[in-house]
N, C-alpha and C positions, 0 to 999 in steps of 0.2 A: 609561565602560566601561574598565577596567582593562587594560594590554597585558600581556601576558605573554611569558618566551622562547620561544622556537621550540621545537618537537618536533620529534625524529628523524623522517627518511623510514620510511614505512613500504613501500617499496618490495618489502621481503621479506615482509613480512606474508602475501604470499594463498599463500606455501609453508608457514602454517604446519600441523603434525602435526595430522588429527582419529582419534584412535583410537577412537572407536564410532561403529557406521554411523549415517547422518543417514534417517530416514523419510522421501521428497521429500513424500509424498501429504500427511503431517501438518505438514509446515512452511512449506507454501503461502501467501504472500504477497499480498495486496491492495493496494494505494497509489492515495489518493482524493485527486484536488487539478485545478489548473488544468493544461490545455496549452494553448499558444499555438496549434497546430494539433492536428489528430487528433480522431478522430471523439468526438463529446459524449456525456454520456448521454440520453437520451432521458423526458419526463415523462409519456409513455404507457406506454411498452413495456421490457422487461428489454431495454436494451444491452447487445450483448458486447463484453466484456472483454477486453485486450491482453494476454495473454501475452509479455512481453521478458526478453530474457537480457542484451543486450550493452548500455555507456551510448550508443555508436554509433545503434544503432536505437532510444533513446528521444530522445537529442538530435533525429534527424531526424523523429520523427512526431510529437510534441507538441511539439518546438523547444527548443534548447539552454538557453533561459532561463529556461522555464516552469517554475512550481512544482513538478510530476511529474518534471521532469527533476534538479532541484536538490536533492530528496528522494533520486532513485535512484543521483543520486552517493553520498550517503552513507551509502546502504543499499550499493553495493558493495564503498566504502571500505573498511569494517567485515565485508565478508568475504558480503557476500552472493554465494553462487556459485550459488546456484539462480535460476531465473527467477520472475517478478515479475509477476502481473496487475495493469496499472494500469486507473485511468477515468478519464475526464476530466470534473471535475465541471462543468463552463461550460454553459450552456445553450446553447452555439453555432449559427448560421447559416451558408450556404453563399452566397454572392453569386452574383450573377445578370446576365445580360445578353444581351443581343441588336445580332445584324449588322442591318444597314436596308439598303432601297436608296433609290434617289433621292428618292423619295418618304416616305421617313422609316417607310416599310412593316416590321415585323418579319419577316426573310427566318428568321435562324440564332439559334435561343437557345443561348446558353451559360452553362452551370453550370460555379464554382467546381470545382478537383477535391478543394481540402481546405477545411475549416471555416473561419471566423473572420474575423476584420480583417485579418489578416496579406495578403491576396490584393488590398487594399483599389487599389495603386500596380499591380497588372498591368493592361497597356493591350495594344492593337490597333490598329494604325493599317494603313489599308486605300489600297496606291498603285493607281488605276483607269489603263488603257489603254483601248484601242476594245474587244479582245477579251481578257483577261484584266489580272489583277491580282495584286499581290504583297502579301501579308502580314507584317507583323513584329510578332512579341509582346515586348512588354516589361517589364521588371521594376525601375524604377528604385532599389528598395529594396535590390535585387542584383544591382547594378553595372553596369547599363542590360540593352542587345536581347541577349536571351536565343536567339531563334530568326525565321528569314529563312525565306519560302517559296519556291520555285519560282514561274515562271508559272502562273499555275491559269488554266484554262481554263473551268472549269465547276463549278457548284455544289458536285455530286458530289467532283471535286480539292478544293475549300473543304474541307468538311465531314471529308474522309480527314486532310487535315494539320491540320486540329487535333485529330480524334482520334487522332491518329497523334504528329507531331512536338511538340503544342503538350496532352499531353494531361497534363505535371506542373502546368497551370494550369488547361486546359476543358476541360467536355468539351460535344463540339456537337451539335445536334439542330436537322436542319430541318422546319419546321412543318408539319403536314401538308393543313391545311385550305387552304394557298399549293400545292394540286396544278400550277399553272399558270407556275411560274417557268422561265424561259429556261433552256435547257439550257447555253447560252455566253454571256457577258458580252456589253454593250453600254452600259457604264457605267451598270449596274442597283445595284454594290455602293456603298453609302454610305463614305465617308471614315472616317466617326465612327460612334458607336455609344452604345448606350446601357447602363450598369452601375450597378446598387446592389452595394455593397460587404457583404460578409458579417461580422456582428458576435460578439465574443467576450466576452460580458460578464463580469464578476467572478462567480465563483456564490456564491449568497445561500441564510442560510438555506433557505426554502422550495428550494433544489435541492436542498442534501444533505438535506432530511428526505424526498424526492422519491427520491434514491439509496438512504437506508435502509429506507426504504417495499419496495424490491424487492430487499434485500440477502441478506434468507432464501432465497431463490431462488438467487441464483448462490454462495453460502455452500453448500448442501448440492450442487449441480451440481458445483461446483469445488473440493472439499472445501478449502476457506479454512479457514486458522487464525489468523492474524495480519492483523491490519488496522491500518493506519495512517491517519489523516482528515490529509490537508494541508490543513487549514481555513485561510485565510487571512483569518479576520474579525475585526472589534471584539473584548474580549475576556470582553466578556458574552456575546455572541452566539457568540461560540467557545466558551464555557463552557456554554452552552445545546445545542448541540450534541453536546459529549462527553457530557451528561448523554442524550440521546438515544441515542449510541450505544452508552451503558451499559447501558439497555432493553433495547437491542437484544441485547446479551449475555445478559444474565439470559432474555431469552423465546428464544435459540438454546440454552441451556445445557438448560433445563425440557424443548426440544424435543428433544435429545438429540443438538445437533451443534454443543459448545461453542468459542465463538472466543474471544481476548483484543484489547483495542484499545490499541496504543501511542501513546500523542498526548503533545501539547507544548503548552505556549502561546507566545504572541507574543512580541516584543523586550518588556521590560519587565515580564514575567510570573513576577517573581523576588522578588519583595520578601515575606523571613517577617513574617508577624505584622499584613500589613496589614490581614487581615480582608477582602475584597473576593478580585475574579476574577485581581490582580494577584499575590494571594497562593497559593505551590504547597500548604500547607498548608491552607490552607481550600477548595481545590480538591478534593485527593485526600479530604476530609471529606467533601463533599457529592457526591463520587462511590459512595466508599463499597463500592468492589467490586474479588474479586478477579479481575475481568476485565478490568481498566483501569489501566495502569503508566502513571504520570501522569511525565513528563521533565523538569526544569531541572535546571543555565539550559541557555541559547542557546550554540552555540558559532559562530566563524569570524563573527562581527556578525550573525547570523540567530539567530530564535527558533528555539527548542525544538522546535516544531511541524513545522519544515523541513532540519533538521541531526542534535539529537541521538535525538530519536524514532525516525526511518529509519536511526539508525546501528545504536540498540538491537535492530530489525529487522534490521537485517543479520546480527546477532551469533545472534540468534534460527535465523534461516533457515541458515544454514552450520552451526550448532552442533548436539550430540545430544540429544536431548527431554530428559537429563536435566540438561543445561548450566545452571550457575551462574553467574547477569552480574556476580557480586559481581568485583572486582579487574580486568572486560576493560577493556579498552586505549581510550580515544577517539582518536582521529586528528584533530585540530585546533590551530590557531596559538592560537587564544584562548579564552578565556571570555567568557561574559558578564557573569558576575561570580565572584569565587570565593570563596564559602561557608568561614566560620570553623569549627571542630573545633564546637563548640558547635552551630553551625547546622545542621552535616553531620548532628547526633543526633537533630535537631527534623525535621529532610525522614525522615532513616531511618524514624523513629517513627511518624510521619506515613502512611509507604508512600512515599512519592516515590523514584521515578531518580533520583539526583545524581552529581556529580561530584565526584572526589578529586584535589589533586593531589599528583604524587610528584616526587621530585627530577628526573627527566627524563622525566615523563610525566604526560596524565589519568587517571584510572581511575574505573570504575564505580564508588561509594562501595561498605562493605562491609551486608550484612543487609537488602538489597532486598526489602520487603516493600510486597502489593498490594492487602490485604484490614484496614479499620479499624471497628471499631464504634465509634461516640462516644464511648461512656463506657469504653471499655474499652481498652488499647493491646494491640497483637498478638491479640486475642480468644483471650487464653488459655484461656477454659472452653466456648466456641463448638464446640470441634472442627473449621472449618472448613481445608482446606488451604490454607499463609498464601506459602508463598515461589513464584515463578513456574516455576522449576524441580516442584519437587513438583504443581504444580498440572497442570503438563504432561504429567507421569508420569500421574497420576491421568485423565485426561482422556483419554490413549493406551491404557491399559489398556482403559475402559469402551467406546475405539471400537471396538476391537481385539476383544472379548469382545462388544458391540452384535452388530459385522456378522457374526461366526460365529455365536452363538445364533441370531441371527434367518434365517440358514439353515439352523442344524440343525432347528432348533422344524420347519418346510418347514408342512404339510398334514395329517402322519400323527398329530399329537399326542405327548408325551414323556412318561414321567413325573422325578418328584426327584431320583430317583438317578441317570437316566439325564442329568440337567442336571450334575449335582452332578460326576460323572466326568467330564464334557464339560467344567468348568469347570478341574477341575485340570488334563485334560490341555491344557487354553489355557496356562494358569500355568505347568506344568514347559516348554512350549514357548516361550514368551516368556523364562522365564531360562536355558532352554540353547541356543535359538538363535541372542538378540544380547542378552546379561547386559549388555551397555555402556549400553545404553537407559537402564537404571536405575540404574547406577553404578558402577564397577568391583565392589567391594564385596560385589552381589547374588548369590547362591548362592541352589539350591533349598531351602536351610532357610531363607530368608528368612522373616522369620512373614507368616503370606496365611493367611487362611481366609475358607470360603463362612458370614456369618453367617444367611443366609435364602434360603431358595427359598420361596415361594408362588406359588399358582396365582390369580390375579387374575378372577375369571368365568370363561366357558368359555373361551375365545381369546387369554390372556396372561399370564406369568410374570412376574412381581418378583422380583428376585435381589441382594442386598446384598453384597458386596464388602468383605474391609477386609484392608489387605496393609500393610507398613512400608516405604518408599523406603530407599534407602540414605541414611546421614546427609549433611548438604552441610553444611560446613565456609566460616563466610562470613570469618574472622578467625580467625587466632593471637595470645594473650596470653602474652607473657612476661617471667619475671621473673629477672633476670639479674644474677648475682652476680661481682664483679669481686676476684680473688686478689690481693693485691699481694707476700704472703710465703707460703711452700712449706714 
């Protein structure tokens, strides 16, 4: 893996200029991957979803080193200034244990207070007297006794200080079928105690297709636009997965509440031309959508999947629907590898993210395209919308005009015309309200027209759309002639 020089601080970066407003509702964030702690998802039931803004409060709830944390670094890096729904994809456990007394009797269960292995080193060691006893919780993991009790005298004191003093590790519960326990000690409490420790497994496929199984769900609840998968698998079984969450796109898009998925692959998931999963080229082929911005390389020794993905999200979520990633800025010491002019044209061609670099910086390569039919490059007779920008426009439009029709439509019935005025007045109101959305550029002469209103049975209108975005300029060519004589 090739070193490269250093890049500038980007210490000034998060002042920099956005001159059109940012939609928060439409640039909403997902980030799916491991946390060392923090609540899991669940393979019954839709879990909810973490709402976080600062790296502070993800470092401490899924743990500073955990793969959700390591993504959200560099989705802020890059400018994410919105906040961020993360999951925790691990099927995690909460560990378990119980006080005893002399008799080895289950007196006090206690439950973990967070998920995982990480709780695995907290102990309890119990000092008896005649009439009371002293507790100390420990955490060897960080940096021994955490917390000393008072005398406790009586169950009751037990039971308040650890859910009191001792409740960033238990929480207690005495038993209730033990109605008969001494109200005061008489060296009833056991020394030791008994604990199964709570596990954090790696999530495996069957969990994210267990996650995507309930994604429609908190996708229209949370109106989600951008999703990120920190898969951290094989890279077949990584590649099996995006291919899922690409489903997933196409049956949220038909449903009418379209999302994009920005993924990466693993360390190693760089090589053109090799025909396999290691290949970004034959990846974005058999994705195949423009729902899916496929990322290499890795940057900073980490894959794609956990560096430059979350960056491209970052840039996504701070930027204006109509933002062009072509030329943004990476913020990294390295590559993981970096791609020849030649190769740059084969990933562009392809669809792929890449990287550029420039005399003192990386940059987004230029002509970021997300949508490839096989036999065809850029699907020039397709008519589909091909750049991620436009596609965003187009997708903000249709929400935009969705959620007003389907309130005006209400109960009372409409008829054509009465749509057809409804429609432009959305249009003149979308470009004189925030014209930046769609590009400096946009004016009410923009060409828009309504090409269809039908009446679909008795209970629903189809209404066809067709407007022109302002141009996005992904590159200048030029040809530059040097004078020597006047």
């Amino acid at each position: 893996m090739p070193d490269v020089d250093p890049i500038p601080t980007y210490e000034n970066f998060f002042g920099s200029d956005i001159t059109s407003e940012i939609d928060t509702a439409f640039n909403t964030v997902l980030l799916i991957g491991k946390g060392e702690k923090g609540q899991p998802y669940s393979d019954v039931s839709c879990s909810p979803l973490k709402l976080l803004q600062r790296q502070d409060e993800v470092d401490d709830y899924y743990d500073k080193d955990s793969d959700i944390a390591i993504a959200f670094k560099y989705f802020k890096k890059h400018g994410g200034g919105l906040r961020a729904y993360c999951l925790n994809a691990s099927n995690a456990t909460k560990g378990t244990g119980w006080l005893l007394d002399g008799s080895s009797a289950q007196l006090i269960k206690l439950t973990a207070a967070n998920w995982g292995s990480w709780s695995a080193d907290i102990g309890i060691k119990v000092e008896n007297n005649t009439t009371y006893v002293i507790i100390t919780i420990t955490d060897p993991a960080d940096s021994g006794i955490k917390v000393v009790s008072d005398q406790l005298t009586s169950l009751t004191q037990v039971l308040q200080f650890l859910n009191v003093s001792g409740e960033d590790y238990f929480a207690a519960q005495q038993q209730t079928e033990l109605s008969t326990l001494p109200a005061t000690f008489d060296n009833t409490l056991a020394a030791t105690y008994d604990y199964a420790a709570g596990t954090n497994p790696d999530p495996t496929v069957t969990d994210y297709e267990n996650i995507i199984a309930f994604l429609p769900q908190w996708i229209q609840v949370n109106n989600i636009r951008w999703i990120c998968p920190v898969a951290d698998l094989s890279g077949a079984d990584q590649h099996n997965i995006y291919q899922q969450f690409r489903d997933l796109a196409i049956a949220q898009r038909l449903a009418g509440y379209p999302i994009q998925i920005i993924c990466g692959g693993i360390v190693g998931d760089i090589v053109i031309d090799a025909g396999d999963t290691t290949d970004p080229v034959y990846r974005t082929g058999i994705y195949n959508s423009q729902d899916v911005l496929f990322c290499a390389p890795g940057i900073d020794n980490l894959g794609a999947f956990i560096s430059f993905a979350p960056a491209i999200v970052g840039w996504l979520n701070k930027s204006p629907i109509c933002h062009n990633l072509t030329a943004d800025e990476i913020f990294a010491w390295r590559l993981e590898t970096i791609y020849s002019t030649a190769d740059l044209e084969t990933l562009i061609d392809a669809g792929v993210i890449s990287i550029i670099k420039s005399k003192n910086s990386y940059n987004v390569s230029k002509g970021v395209n997300t949508l490839q039919d096989n036999d065809s490059i850029w699907n020039v007779v397709s008519g589909t919308t091909i750049l991620p920008s436009q596609r965003a426009i187009a997708d903000y439009v249709q929400k935009t005009f969705k959620e007003d029709l389907e309130r005006f439509v209400g109960s009372d019935g409409v008829t054509s015309r009465q749509l057809l005025s409804r429609c432009n007045y959305l249009w003149d109101n979308l470009a004189t309200t925030n014209p930046n959305i769609f590009g400096e550029n946009l004016t009410n002469e923009l060409p828009y027209r309504v090409d269809k209103i039908e009446q679909v049975g008795s209970e629903a209108w189809n209404i066809i759309l067709t407007f022109i975005p302002a141009f996005q300029t992904n590159f200048i060519g030029l040809n530059v002639q040097i004078c020597t004589n006047y």
